[in-house]
C-alpha positions as CSV (number, residue, x, y, z in Angstrom):
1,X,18.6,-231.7,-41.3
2,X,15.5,-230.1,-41.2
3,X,12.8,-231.4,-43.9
4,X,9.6,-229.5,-43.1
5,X,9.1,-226.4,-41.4
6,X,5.5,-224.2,-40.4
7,X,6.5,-221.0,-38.9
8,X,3.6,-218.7,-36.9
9,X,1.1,-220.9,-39.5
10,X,-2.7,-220.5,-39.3
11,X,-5.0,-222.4,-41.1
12,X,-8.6,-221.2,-42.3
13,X,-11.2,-223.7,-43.6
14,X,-14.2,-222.2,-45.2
15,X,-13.6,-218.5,-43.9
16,X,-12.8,-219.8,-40.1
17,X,-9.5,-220.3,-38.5
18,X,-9.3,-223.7,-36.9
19,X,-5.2,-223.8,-36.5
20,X,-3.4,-221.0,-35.2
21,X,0.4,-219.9,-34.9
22,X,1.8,-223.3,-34.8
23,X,5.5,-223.8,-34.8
24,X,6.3,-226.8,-35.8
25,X,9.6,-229.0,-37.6
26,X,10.2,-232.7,-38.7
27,X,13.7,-233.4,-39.0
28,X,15.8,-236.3,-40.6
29,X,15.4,-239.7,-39.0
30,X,12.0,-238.3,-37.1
31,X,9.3,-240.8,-36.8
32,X,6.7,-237.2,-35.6
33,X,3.8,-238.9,-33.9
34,X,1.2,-235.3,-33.3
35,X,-1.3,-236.1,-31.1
36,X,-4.5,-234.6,-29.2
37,X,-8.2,-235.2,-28.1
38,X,-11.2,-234.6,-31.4
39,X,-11.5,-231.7,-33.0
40,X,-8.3,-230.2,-31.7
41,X,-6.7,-229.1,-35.5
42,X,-4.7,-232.5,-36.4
43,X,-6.2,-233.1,-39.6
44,X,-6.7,-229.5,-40.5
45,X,-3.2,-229.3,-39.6
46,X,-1.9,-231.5,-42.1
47,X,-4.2,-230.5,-44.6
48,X,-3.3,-226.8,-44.7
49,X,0.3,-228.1,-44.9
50,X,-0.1,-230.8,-48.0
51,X,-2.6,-227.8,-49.8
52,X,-5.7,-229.6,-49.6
53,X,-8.7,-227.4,-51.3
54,X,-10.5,-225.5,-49.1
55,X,-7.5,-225.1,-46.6
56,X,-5.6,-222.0,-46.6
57,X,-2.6,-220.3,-44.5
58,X,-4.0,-216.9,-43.6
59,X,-0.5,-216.7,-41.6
60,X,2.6,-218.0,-41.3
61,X,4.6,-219.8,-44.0
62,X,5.4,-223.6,-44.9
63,X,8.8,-225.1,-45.8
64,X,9.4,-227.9,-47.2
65,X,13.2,-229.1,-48.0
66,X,14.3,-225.6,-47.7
67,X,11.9,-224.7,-50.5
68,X,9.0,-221.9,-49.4
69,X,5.8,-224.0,-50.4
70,X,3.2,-221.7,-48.8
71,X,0.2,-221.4,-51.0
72,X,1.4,-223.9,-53.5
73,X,-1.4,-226.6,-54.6
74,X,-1.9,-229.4,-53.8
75,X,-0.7,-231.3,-56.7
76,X,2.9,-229.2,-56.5
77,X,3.8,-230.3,-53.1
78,X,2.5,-234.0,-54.3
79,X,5.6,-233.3,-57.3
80,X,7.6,-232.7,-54.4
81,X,7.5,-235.3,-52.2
82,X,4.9,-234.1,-49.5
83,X,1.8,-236.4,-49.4
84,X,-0.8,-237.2,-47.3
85,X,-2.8,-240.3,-46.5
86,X,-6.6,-239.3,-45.3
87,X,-7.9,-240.4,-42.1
88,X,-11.3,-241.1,-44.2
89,X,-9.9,-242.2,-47.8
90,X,-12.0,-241.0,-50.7
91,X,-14.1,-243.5,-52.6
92,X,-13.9,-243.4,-56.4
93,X,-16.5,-245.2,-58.4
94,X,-16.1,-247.1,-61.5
95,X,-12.2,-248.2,-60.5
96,X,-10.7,-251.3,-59.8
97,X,-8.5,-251.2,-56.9
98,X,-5.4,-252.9,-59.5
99,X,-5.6,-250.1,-61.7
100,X,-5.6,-247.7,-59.4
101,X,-2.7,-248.7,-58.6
102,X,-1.1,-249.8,-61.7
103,X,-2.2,-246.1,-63.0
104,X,0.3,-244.8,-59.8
105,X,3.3,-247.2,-60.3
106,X,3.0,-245.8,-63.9
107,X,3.2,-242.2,-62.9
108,X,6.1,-242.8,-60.1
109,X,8.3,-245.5,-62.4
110,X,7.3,-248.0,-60.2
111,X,5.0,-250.7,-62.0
112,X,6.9,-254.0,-60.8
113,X,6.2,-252.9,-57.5
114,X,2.3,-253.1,-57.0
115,X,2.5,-257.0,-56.4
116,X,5.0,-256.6,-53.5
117,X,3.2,-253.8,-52.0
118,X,0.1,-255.6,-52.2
119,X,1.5,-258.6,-50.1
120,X,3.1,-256.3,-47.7
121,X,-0.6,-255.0,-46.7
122,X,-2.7,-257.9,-47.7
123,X,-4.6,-256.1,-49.9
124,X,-4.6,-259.1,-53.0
125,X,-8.3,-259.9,-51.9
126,X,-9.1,-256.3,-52.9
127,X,-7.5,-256.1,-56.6
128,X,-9.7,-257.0,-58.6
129,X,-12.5,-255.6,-56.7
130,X,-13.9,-251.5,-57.5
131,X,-12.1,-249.2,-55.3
132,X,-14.1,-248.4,-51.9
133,X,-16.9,-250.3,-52.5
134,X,-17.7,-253.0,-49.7
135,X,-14.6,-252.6,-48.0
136,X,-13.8,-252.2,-44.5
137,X,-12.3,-249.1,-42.5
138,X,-8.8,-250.8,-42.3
139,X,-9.2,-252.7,-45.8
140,X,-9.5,-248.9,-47.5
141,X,-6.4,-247.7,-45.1
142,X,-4.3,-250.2,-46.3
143,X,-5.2,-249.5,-49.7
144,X,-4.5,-245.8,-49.7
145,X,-1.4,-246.8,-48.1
146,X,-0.6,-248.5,-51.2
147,X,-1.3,-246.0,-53.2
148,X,1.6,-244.0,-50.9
149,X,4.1,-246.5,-50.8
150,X,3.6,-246.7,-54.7
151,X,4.1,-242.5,-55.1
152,X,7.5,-243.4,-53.2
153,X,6.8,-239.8,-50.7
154,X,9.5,-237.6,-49.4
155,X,7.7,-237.5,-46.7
156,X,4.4,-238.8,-45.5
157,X,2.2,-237.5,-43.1
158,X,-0.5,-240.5,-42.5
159,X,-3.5,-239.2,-40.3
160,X,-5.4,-241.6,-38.2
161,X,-3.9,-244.7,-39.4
162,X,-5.8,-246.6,-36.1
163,X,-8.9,-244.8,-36.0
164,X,-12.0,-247.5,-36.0
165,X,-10.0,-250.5,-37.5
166,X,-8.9,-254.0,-36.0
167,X,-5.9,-255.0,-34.0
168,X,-5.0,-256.9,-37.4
169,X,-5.3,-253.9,-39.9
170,X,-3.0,-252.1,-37.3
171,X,-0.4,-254.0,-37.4
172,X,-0.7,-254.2,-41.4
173,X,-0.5,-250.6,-41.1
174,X,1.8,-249.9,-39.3
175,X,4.7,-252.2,-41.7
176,X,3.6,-249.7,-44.7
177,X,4.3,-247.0,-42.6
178,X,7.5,-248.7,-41.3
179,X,8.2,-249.1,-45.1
180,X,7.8,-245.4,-46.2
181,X,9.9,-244.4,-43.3
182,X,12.6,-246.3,-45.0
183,X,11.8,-245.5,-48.4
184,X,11.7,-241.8,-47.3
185,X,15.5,-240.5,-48.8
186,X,15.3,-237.9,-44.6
187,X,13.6,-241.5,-42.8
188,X,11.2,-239.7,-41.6
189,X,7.2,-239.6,-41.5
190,X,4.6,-237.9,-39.5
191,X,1.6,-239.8,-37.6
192,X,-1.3,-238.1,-36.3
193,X,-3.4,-239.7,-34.3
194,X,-5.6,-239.8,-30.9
195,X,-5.3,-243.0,-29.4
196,X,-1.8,-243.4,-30.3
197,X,-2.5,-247.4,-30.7
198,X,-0.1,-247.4,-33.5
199,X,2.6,-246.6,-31.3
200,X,3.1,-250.0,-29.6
201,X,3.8,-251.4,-33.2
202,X,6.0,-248.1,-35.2
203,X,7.2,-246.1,-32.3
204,X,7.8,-242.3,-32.1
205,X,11.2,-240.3,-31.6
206,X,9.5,-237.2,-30.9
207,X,5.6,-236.5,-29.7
208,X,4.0,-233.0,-30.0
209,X,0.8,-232.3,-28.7
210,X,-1.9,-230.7,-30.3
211,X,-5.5,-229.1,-28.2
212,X,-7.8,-226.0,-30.0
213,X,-5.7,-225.5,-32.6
214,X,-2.6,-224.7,-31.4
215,X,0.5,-227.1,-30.5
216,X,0.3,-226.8,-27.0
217,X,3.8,-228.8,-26.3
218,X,6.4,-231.3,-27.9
219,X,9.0,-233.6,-26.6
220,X,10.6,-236.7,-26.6
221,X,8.8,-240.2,-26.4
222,X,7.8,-240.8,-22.8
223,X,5.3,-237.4,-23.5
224,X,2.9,-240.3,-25.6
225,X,3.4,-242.1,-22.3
226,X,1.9,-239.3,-19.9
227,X,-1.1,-238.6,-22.5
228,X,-1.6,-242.3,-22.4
229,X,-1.7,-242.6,-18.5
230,X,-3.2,-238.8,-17.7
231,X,-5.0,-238.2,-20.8
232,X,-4.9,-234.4,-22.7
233,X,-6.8,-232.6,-20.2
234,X,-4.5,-233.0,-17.3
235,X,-1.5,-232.2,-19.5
236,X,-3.5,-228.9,-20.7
């Protein structure tokens, strides 16, 4: 069963087109891992396909659950089960890390939950602390990954989940993603990443490749293998 589609989709951010005619589908039971060097689309990629402001699909369409979601907002595809944890989280000021997550348990019907998820990524530490403020790369991760687990996704898309954070955070990680895998009603979620050091703790079915905007190529798990051992030019 197919859960998300992009057909022939371009992206524009800020009047210039950064990702161009990708075809791309996640499927049920797919754990996607899309990877590629800096600056090669992956976050505008899954940006332009949650609706974040600013991004738009000057081409091509997006669907998600058979549904044609292509210049939705953000906040309807969020309603439908497509959300996206940031590779830089925003910072809010003024909010204690518990009630920003009490405030999305309430909204999702899932209030006796936000101790449990809290354990699973060690967050207790941070509760009772103002969100973002003082806290580490992987200690604001595994918050926002919180806040996911507690909005109970269709499907996630989780970008950078191992970019500049410890072998510990990691590994913290990589159980919430495990978790909204199975919490997913397809099992499926989408990693993006560029090191791919995630992938020795939540392994991928199925590796696409992204350089200059474009998906260059896609297959099964041993193509994370070649990147790792010949790097992205000399698979260009």
């Amino acid at each position: 069963m197919e859960v998300l589609r992009a057909e022939n989709l371009s992206i524009e951010v800020y009047s210039r087109v950064i990702v161009r005619e990708v075809d791309l589908t996640v499927s049920k039971g797919e754990v996607l891992y899309i990877v590629g060097p800096n600056g090669s689309g992956k976050t505008t990629l899954l940006r332009g396909l949650t609706g974040y402001p600013g991004y738009r699909e000057v081409s091509g369409r997006v669907v998600f659950c058979g549904e044609d979601i292509t210049g939705t907002t953000a906040d309807y595809r969020v309603s439908k089960g497509l959300v996206l944890a940031h590779q830089i989280p925003p910072k809010l000021s003024g909010l204690r890390t518990r009630d920003l997550l009490n405030y999305i348990a309430k909204r999702s019907g899932r209030v006796g939950d936000v101790e449990e998820v809290a354990r699973l990524l060690d967050i207790g530490h941070l509760m009772d602390r103002e969100f973002g403020r003082g806290f580490s790369g992987g200690e604001l991760k595994r918050v926002e990954l919180a806040t996911l687990l507690l909005l109970n996704p269709s499907l996630a898309l989780v970008d950078e989940p191992d970019s500049g954070v410890d072998v510990d955070s990691v590994m913290l990680i990589s159980e919430g993603i495990r978790r909204l895998y199975e919490l997913s009603p397809y099992k499926a979620v989408v990693v993006v990443s560029h090191t791919a050091f995630v992938a020795r703790y939540v392994g991928p079915t199925r590796v696409c490749v992204m350089n200059s905007g474009r998906v260059q190529m896609c297959g099964g798990p041993e193509l994370l293998g070649e990147v790792m051992r010949y790097g992205f030019k000399r698979l260009a």
